[in-house]
PDB file of N, H, CA, C and O in Angstrom:
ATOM      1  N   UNK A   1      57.044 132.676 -29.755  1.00  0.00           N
ATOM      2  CA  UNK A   1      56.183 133.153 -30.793  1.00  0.00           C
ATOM      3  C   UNK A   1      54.750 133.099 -30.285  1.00  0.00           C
ATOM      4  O   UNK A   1      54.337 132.058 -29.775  1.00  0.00           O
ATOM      5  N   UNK A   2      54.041 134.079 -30.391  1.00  0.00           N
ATOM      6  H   UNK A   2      54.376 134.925 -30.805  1.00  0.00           H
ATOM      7  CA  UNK A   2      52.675 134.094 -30.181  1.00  0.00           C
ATOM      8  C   UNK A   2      51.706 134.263 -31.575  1.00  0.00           C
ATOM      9  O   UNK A   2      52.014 134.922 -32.567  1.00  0.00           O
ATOM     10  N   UNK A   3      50.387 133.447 -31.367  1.00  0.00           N
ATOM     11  H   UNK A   3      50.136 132.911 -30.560  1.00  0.00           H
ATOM     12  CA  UNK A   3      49.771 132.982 -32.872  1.00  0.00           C
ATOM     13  C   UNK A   3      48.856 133.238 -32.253  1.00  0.00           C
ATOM     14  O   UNK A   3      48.709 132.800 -31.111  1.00  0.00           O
ATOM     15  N   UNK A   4      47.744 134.245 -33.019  1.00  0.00           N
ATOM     16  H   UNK A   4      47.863 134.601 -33.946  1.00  0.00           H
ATOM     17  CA  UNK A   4      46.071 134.388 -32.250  1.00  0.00           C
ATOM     18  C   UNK A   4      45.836 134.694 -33.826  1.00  0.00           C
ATOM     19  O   UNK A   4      46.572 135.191 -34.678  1.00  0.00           O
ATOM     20  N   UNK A   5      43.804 133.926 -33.887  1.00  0.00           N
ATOM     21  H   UNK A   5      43.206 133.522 -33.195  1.00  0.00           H
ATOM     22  CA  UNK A   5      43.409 133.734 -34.823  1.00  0.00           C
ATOM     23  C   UNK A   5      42.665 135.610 -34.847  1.00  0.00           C
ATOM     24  O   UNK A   5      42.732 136.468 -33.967  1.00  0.00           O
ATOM     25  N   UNK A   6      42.017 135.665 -36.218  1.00  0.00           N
ATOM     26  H   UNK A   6      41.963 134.968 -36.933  1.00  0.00           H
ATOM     27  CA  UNK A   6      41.374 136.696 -36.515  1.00  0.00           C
ATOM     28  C   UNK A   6      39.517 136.955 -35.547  1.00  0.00           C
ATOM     29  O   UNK A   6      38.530 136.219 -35.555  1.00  0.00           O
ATOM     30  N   UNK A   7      39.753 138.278 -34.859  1.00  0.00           N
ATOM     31  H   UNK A   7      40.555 138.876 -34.852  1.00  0.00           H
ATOM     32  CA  UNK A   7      38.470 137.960 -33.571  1.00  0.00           C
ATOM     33  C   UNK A   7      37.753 138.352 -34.494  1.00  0.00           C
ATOM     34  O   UNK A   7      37.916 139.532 -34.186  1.00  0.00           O
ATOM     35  N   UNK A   8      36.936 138.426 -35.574  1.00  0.00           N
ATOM     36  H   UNK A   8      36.804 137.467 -35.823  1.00  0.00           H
ATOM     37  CA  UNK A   8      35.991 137.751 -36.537  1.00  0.00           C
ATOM     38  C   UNK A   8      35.807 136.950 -37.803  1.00  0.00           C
ATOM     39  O   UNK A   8      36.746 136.200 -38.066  1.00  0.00           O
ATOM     40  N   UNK A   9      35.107 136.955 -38.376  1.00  0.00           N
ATOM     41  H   UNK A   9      34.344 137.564 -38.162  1.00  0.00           H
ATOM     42  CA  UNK A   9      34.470 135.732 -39.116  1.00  0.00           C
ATOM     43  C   UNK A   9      35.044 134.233 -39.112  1.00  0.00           C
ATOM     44  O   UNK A   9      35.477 133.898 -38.009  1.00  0.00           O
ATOM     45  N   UNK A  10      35.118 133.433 -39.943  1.00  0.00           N
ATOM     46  H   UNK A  10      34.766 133.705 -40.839  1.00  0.00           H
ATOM     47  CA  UNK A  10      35.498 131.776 -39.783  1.00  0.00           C
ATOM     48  C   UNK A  10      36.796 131.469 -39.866  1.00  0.00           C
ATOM     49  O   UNK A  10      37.125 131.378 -41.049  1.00  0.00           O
ATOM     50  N   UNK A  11      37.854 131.231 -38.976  1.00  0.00           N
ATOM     51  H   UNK A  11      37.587 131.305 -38.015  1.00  0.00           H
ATOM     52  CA  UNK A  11      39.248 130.989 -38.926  1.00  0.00           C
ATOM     53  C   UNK A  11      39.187 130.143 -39.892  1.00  0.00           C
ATOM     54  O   UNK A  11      38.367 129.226 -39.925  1.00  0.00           O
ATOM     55  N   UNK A  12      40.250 130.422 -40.978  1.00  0.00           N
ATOM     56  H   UNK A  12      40.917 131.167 -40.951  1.00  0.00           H
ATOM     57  CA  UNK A  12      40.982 129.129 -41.879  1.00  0.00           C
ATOM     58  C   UNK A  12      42.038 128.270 -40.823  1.00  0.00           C
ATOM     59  O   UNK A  12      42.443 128.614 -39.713  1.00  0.00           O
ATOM     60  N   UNK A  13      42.341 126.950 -41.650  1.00  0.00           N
ATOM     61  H   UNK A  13      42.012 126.671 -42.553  1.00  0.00           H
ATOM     62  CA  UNK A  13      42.745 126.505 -41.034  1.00  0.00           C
ATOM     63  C   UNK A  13      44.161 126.563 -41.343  1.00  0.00           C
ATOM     64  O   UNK A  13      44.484 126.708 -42.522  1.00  0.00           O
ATOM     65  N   UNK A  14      45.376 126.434 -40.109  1.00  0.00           N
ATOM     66  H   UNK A  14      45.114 126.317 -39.152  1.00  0.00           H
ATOM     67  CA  UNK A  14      46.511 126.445 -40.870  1.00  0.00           C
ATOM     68  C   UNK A  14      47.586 125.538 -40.393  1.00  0.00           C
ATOM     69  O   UNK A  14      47.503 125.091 -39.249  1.00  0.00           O
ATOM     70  N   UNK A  15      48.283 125.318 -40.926  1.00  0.00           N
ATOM     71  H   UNK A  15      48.350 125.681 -41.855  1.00  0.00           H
ATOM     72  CA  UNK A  15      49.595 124.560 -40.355  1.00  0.00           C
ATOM     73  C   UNK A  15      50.761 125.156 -40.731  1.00  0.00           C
ATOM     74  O   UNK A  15      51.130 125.644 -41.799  1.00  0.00           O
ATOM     75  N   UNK A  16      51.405 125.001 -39.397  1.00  0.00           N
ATOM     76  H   UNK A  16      51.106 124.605 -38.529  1.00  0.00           H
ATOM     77  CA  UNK A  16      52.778 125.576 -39.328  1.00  0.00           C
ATOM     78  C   UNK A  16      54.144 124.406 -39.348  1.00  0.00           C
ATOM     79  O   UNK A  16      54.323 123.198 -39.185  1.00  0.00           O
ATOM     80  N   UNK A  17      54.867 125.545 -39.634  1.00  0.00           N
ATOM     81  H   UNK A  17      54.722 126.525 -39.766  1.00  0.00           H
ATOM     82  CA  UNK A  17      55.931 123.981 -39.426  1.00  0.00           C
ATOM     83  C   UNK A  17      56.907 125.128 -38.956  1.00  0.00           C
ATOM     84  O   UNK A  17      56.721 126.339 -39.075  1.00  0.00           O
ATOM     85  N   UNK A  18      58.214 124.345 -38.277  1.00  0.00           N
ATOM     86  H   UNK A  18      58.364 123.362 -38.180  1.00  0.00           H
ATOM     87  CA  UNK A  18      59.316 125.476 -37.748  1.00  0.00           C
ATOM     88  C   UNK A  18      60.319 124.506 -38.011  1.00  0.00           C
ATOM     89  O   UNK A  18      60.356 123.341 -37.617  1.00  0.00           O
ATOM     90  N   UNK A  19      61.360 125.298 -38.926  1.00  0.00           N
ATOM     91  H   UNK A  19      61.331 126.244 -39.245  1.00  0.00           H
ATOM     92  CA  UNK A  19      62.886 124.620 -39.520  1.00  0.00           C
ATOM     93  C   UNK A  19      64.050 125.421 -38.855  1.00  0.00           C
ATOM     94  O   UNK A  19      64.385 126.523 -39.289  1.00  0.00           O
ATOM     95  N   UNK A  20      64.810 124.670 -37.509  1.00  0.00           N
ATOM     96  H   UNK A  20      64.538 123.775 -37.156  1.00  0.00           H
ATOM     97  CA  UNK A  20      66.028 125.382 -37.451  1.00  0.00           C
ATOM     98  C   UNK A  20      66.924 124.350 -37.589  1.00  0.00           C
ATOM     99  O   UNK A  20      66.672 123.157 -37.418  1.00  0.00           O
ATOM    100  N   UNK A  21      68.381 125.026 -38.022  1.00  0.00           N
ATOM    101  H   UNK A  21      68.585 125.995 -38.161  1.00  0.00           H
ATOM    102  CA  UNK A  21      69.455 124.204 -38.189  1.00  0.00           C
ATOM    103  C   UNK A  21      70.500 125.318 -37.888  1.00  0.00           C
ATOM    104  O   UNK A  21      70.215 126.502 -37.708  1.00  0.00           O
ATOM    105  N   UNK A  22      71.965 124.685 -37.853  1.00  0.00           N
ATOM    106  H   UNK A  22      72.196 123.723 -37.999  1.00  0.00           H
ATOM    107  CA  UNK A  22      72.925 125.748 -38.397  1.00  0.00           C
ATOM    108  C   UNK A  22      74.100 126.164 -39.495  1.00  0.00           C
ATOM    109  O   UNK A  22      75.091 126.888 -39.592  1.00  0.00           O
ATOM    110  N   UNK A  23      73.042 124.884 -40.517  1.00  0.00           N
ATOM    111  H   UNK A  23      72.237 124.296 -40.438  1.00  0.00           H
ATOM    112  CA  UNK A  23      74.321 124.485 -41.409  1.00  0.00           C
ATOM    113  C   UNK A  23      73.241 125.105 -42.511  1.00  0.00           C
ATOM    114  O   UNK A  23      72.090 124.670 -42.460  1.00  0.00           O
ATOM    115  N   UNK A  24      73.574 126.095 -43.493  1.00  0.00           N
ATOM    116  H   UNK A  24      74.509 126.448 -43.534  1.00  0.00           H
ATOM    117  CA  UNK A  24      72.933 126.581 -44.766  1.00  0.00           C
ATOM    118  C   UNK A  24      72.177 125.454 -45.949  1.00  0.00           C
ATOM    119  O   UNK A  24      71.076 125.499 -46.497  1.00  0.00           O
ATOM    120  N   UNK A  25      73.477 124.312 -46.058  1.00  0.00           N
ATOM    121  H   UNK A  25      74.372 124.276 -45.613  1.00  0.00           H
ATOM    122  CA  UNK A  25      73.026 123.917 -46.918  1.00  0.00           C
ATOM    123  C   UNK A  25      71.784 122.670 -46.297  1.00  0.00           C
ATOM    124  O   UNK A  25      70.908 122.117 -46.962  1.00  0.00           O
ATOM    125  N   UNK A  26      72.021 122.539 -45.162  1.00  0.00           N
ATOM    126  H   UNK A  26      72.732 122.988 -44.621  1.00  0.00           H
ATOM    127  CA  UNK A  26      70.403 122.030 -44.456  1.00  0.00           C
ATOM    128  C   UNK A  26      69.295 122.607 -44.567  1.00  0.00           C
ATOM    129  O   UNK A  26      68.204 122.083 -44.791  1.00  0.00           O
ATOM    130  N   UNK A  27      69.532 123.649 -44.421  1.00  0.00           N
ATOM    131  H   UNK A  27      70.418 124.074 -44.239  1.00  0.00           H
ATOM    132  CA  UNK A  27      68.335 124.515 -44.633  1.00  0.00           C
ATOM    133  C   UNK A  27      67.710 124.629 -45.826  1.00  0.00           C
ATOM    134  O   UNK A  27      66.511 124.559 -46.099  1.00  0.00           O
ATOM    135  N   UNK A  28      68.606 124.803 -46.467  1.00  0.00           N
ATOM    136  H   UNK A  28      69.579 124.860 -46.245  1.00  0.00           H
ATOM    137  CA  UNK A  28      68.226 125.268 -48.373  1.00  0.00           C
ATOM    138  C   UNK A  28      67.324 123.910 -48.489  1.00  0.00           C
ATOM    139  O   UNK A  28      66.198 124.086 -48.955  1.00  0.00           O
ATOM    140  N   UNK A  29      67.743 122.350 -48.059  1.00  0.00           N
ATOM    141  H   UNK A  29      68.657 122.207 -47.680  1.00  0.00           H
ATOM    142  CA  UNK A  29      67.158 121.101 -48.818  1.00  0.00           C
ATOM    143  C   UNK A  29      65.977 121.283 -47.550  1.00  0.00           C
ATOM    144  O   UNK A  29      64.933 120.646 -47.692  1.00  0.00           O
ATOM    145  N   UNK A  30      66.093 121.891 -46.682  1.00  0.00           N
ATOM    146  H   UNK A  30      66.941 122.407 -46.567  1.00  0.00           H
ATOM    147  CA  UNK A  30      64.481 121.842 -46.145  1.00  0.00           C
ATOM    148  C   UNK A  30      63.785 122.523 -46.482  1.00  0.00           C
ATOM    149  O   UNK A  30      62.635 122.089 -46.561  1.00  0.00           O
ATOM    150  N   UNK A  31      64.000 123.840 -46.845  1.00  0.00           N
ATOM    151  H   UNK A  31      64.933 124.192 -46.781  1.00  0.00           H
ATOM    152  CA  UNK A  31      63.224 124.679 -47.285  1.00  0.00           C
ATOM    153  C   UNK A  31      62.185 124.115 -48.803  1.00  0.00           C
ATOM    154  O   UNK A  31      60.987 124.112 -49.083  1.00  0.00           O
ATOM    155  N   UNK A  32      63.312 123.741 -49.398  1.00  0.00           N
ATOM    156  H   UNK A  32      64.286 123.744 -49.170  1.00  0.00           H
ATOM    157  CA  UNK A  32      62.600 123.405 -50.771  1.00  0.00           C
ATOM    158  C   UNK A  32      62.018 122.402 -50.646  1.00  0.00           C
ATOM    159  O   UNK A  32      61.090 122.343 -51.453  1.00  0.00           O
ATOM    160  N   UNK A  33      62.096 121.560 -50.026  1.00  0.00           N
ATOM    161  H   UNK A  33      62.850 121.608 -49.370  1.00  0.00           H
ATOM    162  CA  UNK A  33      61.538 120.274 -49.113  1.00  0.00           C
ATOM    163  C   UNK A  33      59.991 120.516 -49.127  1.00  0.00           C
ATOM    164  O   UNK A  33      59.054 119.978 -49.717  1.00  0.00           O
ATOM    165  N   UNK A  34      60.165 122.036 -47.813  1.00  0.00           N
ATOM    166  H   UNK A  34      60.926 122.473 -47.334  1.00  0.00           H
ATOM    167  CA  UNK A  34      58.696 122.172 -47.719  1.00  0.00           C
ATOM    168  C   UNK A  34      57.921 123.164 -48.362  1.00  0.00           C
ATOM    169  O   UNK A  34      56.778 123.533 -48.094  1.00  0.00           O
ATOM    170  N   UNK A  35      58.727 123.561 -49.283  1.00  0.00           N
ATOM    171  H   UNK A  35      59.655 123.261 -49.502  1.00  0.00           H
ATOM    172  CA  UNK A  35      58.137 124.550 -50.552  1.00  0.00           C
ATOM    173  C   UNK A  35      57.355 123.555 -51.365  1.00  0.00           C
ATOM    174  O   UNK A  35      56.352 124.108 -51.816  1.00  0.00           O
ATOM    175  N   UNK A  36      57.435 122.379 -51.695  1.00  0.00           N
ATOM    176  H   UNK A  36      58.250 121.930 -51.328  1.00  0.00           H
ATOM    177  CA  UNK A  36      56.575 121.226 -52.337  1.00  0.00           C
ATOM    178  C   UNK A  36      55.969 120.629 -51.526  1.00  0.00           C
ATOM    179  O   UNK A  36      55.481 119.607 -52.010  1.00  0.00           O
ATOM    180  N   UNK A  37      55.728 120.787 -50.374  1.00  0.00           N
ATOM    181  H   UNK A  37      56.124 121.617 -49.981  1.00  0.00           H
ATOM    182  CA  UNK A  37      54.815 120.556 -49.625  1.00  0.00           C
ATOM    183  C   UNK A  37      53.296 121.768 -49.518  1.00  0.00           C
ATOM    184  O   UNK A  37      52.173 121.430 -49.146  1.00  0.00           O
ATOM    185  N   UNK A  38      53.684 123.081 -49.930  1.00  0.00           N
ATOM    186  H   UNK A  38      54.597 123.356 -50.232  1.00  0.00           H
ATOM    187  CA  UNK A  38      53.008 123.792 -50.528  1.00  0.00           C
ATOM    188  C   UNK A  38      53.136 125.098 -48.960  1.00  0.00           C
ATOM    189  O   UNK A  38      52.278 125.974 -48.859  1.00  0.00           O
ATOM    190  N   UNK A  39      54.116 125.005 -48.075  1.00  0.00           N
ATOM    191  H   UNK A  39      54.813 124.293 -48.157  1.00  0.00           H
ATOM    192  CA  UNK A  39      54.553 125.763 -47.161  1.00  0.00           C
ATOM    193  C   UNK A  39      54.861 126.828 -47.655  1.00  0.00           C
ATOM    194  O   UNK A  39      54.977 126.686 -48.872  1.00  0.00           O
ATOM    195  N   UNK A  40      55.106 128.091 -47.252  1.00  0.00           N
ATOM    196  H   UNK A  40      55.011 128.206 -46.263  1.00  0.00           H
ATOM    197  CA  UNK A  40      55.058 129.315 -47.841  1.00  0.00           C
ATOM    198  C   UNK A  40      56.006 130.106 -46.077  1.00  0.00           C
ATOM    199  O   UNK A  40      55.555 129.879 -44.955  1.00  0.00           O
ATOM    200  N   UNK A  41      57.155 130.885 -46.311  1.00  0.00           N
ATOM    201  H   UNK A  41      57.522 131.069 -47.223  1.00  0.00           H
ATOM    202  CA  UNK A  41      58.060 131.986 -45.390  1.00  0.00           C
ATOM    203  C   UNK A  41      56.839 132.294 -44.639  1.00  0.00           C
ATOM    204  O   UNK A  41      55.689 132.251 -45.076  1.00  0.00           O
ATOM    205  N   UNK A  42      57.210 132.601 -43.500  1.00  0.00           N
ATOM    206  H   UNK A  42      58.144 132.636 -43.145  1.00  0.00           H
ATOM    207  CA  UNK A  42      57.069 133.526 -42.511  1.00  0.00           C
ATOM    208  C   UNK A  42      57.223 134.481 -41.778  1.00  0.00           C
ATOM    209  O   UNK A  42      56.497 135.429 -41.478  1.00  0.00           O
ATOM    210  N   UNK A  43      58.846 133.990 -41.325  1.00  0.00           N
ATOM    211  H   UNK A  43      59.436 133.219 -41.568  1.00  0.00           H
ATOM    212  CA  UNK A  43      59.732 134.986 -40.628  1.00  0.00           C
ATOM    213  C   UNK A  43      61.081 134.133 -40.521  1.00  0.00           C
ATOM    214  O   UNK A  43      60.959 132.995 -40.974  1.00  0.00           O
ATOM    215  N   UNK A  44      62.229 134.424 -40.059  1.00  0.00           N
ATOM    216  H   UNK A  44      62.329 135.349 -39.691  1.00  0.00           H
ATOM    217  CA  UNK A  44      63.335 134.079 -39.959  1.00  0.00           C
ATOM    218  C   UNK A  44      63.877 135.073 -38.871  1.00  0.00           C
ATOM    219  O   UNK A  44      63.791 136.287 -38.685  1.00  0.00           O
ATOM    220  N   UNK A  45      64.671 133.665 -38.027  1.00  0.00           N
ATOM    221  H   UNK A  45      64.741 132.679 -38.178  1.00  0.00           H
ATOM    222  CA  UNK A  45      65.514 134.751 -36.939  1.00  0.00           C
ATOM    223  C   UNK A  45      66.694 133.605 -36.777  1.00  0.00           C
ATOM    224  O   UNK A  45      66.918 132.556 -37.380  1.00  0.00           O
ATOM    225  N   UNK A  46      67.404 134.354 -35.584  1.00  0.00           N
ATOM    226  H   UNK A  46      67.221 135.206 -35.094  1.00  0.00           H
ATOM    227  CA  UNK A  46      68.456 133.650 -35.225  1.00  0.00           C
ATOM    228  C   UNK A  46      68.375 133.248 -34.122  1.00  0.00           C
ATOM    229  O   UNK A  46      68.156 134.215 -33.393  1.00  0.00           O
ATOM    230  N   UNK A  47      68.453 131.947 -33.322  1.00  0.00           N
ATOM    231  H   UNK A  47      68.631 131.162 -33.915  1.00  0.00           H
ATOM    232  CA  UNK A  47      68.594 131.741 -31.915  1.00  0.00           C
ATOM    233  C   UNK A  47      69.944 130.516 -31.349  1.00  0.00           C
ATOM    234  O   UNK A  47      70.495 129.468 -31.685  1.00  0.00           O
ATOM    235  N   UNK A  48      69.935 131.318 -30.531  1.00  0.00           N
ATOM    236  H   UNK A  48      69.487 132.169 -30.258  1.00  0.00           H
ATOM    237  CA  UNK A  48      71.311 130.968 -29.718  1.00  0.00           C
ATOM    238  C   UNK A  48      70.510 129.728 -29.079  1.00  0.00           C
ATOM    239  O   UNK A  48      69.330 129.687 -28.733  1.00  0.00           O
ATOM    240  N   UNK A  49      71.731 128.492 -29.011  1.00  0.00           N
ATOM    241  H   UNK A  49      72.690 128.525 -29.293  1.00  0.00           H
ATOM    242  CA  UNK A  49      70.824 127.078 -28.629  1.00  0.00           C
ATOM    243  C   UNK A  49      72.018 127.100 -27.248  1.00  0.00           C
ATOM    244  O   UNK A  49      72.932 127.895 -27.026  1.00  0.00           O
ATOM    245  N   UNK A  50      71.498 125.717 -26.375  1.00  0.00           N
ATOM    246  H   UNK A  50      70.756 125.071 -26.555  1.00  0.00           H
ATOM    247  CA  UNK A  50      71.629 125.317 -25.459  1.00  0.00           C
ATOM    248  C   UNK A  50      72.629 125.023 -24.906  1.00  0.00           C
ATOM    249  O   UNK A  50      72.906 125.031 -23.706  1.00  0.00           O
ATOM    250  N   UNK A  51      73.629 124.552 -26.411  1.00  0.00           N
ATOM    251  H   UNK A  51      73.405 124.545 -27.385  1.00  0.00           H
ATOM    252  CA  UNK A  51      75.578 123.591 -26.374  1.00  0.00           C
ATOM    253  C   UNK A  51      76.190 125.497 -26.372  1.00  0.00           C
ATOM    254  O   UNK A  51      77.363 125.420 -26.005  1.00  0.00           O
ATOM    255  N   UNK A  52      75.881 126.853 -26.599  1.00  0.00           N
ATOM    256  H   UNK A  52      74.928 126.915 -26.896  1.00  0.00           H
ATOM    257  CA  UNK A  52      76.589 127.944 -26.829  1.00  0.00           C
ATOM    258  C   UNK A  52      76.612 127.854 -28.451  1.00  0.00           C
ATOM    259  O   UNK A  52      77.606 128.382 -28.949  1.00  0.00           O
ATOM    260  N   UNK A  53      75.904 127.411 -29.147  1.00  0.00           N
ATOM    261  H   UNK A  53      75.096 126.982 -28.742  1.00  0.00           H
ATOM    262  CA  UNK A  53      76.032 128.197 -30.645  1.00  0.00           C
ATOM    263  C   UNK A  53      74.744 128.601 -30.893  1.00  0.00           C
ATOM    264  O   UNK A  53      73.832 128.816 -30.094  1.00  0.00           O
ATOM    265  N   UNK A  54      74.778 128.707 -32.506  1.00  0.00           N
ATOM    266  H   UNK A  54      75.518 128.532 -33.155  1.00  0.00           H
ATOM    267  CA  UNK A  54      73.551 129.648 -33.139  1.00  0.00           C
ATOM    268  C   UNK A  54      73.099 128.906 -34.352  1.00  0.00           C
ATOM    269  O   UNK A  54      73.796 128.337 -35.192  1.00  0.00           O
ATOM    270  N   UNK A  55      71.229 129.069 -34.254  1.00  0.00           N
ATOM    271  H   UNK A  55      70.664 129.531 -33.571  1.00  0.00           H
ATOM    272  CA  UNK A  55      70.932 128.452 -35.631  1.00  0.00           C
ATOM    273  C   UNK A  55      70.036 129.739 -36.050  1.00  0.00           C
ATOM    274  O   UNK A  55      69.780 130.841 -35.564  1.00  0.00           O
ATOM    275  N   UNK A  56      69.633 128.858 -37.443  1.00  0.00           N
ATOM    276  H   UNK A  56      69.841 127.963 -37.837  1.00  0.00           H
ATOM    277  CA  UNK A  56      68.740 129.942 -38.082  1.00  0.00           C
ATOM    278  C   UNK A  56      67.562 129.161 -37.659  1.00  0.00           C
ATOM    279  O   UNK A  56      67.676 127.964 -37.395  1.00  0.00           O
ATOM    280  N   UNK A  57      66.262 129.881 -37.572  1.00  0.00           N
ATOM    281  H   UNK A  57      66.170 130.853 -37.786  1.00  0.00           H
ATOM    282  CA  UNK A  57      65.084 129.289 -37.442  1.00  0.00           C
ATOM    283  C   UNK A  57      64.042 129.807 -38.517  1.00  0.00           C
ATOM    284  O   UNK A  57      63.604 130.938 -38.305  1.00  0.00           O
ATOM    285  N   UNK A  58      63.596 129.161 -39.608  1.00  0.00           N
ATOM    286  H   UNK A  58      63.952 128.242 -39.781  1.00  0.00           H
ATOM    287  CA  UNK A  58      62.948 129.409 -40.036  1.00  0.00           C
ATOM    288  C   UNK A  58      60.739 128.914 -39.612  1.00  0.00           C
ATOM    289  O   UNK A  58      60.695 127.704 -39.392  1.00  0.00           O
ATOM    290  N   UNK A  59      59.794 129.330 -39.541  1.00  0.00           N
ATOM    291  H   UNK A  59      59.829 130.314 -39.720  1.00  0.00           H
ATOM    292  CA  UNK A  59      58.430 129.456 -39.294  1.00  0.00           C
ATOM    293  C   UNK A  59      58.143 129.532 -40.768  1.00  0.00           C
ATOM    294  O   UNK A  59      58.634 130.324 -41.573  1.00  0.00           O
ATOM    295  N   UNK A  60      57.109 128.407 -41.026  1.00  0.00           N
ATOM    296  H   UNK A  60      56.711 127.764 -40.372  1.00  0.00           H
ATOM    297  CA  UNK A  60      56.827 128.347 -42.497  1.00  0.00           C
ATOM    298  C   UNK A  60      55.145 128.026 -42.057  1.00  0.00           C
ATOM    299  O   UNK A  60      54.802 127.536 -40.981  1.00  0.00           O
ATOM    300  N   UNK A  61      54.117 128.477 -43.298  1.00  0.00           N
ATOM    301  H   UNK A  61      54.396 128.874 -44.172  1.00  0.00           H
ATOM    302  CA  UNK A  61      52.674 127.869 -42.903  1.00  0.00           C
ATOM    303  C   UNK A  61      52.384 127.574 -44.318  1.00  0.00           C
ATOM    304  O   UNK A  61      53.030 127.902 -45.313  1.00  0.00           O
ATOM    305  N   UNK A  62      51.076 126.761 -44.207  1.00  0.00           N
ATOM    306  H   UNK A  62      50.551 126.495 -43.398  1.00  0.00           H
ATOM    307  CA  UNK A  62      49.956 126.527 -45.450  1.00  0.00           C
ATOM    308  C   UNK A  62      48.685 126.376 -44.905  1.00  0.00           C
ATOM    309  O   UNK A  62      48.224 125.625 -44.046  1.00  0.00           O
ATOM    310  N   UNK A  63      48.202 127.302 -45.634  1.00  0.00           N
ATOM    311  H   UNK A  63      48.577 127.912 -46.332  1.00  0.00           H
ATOM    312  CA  UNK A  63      46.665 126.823 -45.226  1.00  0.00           C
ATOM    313  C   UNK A  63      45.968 126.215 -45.951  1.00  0.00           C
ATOM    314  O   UNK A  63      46.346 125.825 -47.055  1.00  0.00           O
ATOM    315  N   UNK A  64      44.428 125.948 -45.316  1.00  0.00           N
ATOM    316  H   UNK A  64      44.121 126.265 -44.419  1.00  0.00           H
ATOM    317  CA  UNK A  64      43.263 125.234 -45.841  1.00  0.00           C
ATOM    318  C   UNK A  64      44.096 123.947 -46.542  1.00  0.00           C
ATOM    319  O   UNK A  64      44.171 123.597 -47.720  1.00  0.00           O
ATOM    320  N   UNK A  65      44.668 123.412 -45.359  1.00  0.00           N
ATOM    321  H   UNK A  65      44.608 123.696 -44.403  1.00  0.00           H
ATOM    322  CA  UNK A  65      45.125 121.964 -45.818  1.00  0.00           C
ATOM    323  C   UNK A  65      44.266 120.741 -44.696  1.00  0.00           C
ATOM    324  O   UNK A  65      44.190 119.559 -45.031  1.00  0.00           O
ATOM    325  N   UNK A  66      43.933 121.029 -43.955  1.00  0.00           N
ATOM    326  H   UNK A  66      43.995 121.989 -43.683  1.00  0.00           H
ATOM    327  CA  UNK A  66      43.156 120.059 -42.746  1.00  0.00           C
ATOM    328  C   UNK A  66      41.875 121.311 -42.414  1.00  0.00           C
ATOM    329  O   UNK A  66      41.623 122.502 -42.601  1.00  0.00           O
ATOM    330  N   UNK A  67      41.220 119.829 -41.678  1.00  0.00           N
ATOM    331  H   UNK A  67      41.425 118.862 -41.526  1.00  0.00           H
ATOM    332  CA  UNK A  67      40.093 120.504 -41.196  1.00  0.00           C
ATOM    333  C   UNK A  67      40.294 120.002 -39.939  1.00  0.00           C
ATOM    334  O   UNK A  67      40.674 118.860 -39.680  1.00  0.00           O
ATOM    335  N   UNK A  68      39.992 121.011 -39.042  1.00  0.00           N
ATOM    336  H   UNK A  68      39.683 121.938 -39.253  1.00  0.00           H
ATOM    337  CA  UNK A  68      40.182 121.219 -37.155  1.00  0.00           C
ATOM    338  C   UNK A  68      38.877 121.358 -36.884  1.00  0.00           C
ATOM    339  O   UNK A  68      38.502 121.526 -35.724  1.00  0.00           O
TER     340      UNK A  68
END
């Protein structure tokens, strides 16, 4: 994944978080997990891991939560 800020005015600040698993109902209690954390979707894909199976990967952000 590639992340570049906006080439003008004052970058907000943001935080990301990245959730993969391959079990649904893991996902669902993370997701909502970090939905009250005030995280908000991104994108979703699928990636093939290391042992020969597959997870989902979810990329979640929130901003203007820290200052950098």
């Amino acid at each position: 994944m590639i992340l570049e800020r906006p080439a003008v005015g004052r970058p907000v600040p943001v935080e990301y978080k990245l959730l993969a698993t391959s079990r649904t109902s893991t996902m669902q209690k993370e997701l909502n997990e970090a939905g009250r954390e005030g995280f908000q979707f991104v994108v979703m894909a699928v990636a093939e891991t290391a042992f020969g199976g597959s997870e989902v990967v979810v990329v979640l952000r929130r901003a203007g939560h820290r200052e950098w």
